[in-house]
ZAMARGU-4260 file (C-alpha; in steps of 0.2 Angstrom, whole numbers, plus 5000, padded with zeros to 4 digits):
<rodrens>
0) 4947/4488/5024 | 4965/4492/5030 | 4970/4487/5048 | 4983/4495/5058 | 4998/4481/5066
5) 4994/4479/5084 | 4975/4478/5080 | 4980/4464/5066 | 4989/4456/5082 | 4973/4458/5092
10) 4963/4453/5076 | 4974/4434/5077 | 4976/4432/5094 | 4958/4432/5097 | 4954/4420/5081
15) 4949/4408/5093 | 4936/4418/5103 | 4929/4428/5088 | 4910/4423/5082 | 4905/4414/5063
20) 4901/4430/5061 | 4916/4442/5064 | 4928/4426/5058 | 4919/4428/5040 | 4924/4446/5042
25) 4942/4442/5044 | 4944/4428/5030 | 4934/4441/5015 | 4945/4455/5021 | 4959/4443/5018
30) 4968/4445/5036 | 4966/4428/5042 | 4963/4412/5033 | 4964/4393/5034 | 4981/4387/5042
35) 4990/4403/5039 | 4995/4419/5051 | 4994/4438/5047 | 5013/4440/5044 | 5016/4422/5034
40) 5002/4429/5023 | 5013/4445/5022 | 5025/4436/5013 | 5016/4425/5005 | 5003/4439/4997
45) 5011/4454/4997 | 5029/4448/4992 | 5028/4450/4976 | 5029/4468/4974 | 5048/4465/4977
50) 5048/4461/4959 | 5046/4480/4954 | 5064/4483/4964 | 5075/4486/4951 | 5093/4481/4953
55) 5106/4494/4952 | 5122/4485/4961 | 5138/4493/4952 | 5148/4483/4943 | 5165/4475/4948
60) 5182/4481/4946 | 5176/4498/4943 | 5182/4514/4955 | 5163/4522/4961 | 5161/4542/4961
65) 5149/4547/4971 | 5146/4569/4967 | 5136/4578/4977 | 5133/4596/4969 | 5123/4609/4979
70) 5105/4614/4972 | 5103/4632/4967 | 5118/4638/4976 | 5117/4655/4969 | 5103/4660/4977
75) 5108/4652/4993 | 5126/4662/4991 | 5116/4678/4990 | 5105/4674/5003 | 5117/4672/5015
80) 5132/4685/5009 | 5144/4674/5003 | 5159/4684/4998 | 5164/4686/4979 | 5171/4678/4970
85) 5176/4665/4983 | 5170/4664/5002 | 5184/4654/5011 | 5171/4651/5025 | 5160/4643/5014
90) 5174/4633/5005 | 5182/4626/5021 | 5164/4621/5027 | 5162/4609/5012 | 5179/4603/5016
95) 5173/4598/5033 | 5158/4589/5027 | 5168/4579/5015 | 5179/4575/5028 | 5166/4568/5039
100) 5159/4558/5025 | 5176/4549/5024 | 5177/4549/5041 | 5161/4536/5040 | 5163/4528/5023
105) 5181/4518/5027 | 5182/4513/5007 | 5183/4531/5001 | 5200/4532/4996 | 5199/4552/4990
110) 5187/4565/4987 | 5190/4582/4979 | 5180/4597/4979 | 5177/4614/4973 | 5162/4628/4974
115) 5148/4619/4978 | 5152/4600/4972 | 5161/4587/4979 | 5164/4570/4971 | 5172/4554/4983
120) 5180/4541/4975 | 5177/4522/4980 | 5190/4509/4979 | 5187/4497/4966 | 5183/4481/4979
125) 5172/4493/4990 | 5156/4482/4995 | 5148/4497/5005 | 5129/4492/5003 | 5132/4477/4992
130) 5138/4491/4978 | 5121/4496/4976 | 5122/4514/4967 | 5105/4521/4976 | 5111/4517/4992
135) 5129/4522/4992 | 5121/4539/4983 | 5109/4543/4994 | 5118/4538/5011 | 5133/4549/5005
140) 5122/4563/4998 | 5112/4564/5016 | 5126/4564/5027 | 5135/4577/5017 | 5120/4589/5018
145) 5115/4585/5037 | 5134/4587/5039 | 5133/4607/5032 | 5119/4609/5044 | 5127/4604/5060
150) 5145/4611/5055 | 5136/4627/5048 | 5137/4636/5065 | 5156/4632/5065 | 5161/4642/5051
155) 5146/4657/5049 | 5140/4668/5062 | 5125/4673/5054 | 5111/4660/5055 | 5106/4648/5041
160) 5092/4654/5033 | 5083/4639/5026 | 5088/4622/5023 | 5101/4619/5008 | 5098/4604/4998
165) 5111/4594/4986 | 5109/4581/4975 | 5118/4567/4970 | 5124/4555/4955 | 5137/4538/4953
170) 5147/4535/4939 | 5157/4522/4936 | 5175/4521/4929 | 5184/4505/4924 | 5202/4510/4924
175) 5214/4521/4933 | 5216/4531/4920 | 5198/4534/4918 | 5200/4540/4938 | 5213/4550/4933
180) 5207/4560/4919 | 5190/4562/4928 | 5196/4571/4942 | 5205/4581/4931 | 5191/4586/4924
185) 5185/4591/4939 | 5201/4601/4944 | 5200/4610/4924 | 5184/4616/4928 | 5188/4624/4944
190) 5200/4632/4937 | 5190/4640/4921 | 5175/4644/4931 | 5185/4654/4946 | 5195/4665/4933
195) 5183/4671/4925 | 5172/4676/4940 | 5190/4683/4948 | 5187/4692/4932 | 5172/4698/4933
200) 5171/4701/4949 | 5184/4712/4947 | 5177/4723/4935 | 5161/4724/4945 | 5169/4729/4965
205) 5183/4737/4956 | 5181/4744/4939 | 5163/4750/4943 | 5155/4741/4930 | 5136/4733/4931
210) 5137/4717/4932 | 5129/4714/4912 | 5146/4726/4908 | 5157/4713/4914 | 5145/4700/4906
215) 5149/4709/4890 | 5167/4714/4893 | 5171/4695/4894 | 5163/4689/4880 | 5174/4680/4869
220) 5187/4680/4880 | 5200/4667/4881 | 5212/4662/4898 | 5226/4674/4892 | 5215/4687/4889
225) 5206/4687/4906 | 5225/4685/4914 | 5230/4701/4906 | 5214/4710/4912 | 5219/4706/4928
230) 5234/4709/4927 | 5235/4729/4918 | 5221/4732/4926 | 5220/4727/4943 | 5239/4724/4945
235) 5234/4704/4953 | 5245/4690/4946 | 5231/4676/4946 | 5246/4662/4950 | 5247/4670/4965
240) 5231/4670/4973 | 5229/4655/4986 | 5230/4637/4980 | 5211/4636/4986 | 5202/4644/4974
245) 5212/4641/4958 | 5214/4621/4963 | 5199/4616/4973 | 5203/4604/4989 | 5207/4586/4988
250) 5206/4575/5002 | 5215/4559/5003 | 5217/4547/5018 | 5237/4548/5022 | 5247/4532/5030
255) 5257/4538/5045 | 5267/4526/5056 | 5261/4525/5072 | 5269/4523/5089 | 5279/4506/5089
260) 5282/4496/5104 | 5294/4503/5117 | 5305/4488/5114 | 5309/4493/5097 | 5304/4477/5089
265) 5297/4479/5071 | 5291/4463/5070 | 5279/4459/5053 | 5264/4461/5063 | 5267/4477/5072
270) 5272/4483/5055 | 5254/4477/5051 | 5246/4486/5066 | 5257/4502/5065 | 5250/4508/5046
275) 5236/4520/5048 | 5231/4534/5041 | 5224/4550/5045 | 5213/4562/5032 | 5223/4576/5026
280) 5214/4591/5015 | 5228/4597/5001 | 5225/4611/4988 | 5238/4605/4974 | 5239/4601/4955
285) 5229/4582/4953 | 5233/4584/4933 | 5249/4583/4932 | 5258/4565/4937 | 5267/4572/4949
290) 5251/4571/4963 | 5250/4552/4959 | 5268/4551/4962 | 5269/4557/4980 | 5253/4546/4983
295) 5252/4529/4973 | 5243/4521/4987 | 5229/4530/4983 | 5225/4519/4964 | 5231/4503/4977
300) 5220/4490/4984
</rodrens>
């Protein structure tokens, strides 16, 4: 027989007052007995289930990526007309969500995204949730998405049709380098996956084919082949379209001095107080060195 709290409290308090009879009640159901109260028997009975918690705490000294990757983004696309091949709307509003996850998690040093993923990076020493993986994942993962619902309106004219969903994943990498070559990763794929349907869409809104033409006409193709199609064919140098779509979006926390004393004075501790920094969304090349570079704070402790 299952009790809800405040008559449980009732049950207690009236211990005293309750007949033999409704007292033998209570101790068989197991809700009060000799000495003990409701909720010291909580944690003396019921405890134990604890024990099937399993414990997933990261492990030390190891950068945390926390991606979140849109579910069934294709049909959501279509439901709500995203332009092809790429919808800068759509683009910019992952952007903002990513940004407003950094804006909450302080220990995020980066994140970058393209299409419908985005992957943040923790610092090595971040204790966000005691480094437990299914907290920081589903924390991140939730605010992203209730983040493209509230910002949705900002950046669409057209209502949202039905709620998107996103799921989420942590890895861990040991070393920079790891870090590194992770997010370039990242970066090689955006840049694969959007010339080929720069390709593709091409020959579909411009060359008149079906779309299982284009499917066809791109098989076996390789980068310099698709380039060229662009090229002779559609006269569109695919260097030169924006930054966006061939890169993806990183977003970094950037130091910036602020405003020193009137005075002058550039005493150790202002210099303490004056380094903060404010989030800056770039669409540049995170493969080569150079990115690392111009930014070494961002591998620092």
């Amino acid at each position: 027989m299952l009790f809800p709290p405040r008559l449980l409290c009732v049950l207690s308090l009236k211990k005293a007052q309750a007949s033999p009879c409704k007292q033998r009640l209570l101790l068989q159901t197991g809700f009060l007995h000799s000495g003990n109260s409701v909720t010291k028997m909580a944690k003396s009975k019921f405890e134990y289930v604890r024990q099937f918690e399993t414990d997933d705490k990261c492990l030390p000294n190891c950068w945390i990526v926390t991606r979140v990757d849109g579910k069934a983004f294709h049909k959501f696309s279509d439901m709500h007309g995203f332009e092809k091949p790429n919808d800068k709307r759509a683009l910019d509003l992952m952007t903002r969500c990513a940004e407003r996850v950094m804006e909450e998690f302080g220990e995020i040093c980066l994140a970058y995204g393209q299409s419908d993923e985005y992957s943040f990076v923790f610092k090595k020493s971040a204790e966000l949730y005691n480094r437990r993986a299914s907290k920081i994942m589903t924390n991140v993962c939730s605010l992203f998405t209730s983040s493209y619902l509230f910002y949705w309106p900002t950046y669409f004219s057209v209502p949202i049709q039905y709620p998107p969903s996103f799921d989420g994943r942590v890895v861990l990498y040991p070393s920079d380098a790891n870090i590194m070559d992770y997010l370039s990763w990242r970066q090689a794929d955006c840049h694969i996956n959007n010339l080929y349907n720069t390709v593709f869409w091409a020959l579909v809104q411009k060359g008149g084919l079906a779309p299982r033409q284009a499917e066809e006409r791109l098989r076996g193709t390789v980068s310099s082949d698709k380039n060229e199609i662009l090229f002779q064919e559609f006269q569109t140098n695919y260097n030169n379209l924006p930054a966006l779509y061939r890169k993806g979006t990183v977003v970094i926390r950037e130091p910036m001095d602020a405003e020193l004393p009137e005075d002058g004075s550039k005493t150790r501790k202002n210099r303490k107080q004056a380094k903060v920094y404010q989030i800056t969304a770039l669409n540049v090349d995170i493969i080569q060195k150079d990115f690392w570079s111009k930014y070494p704070h961002l591998l620092e402790e």
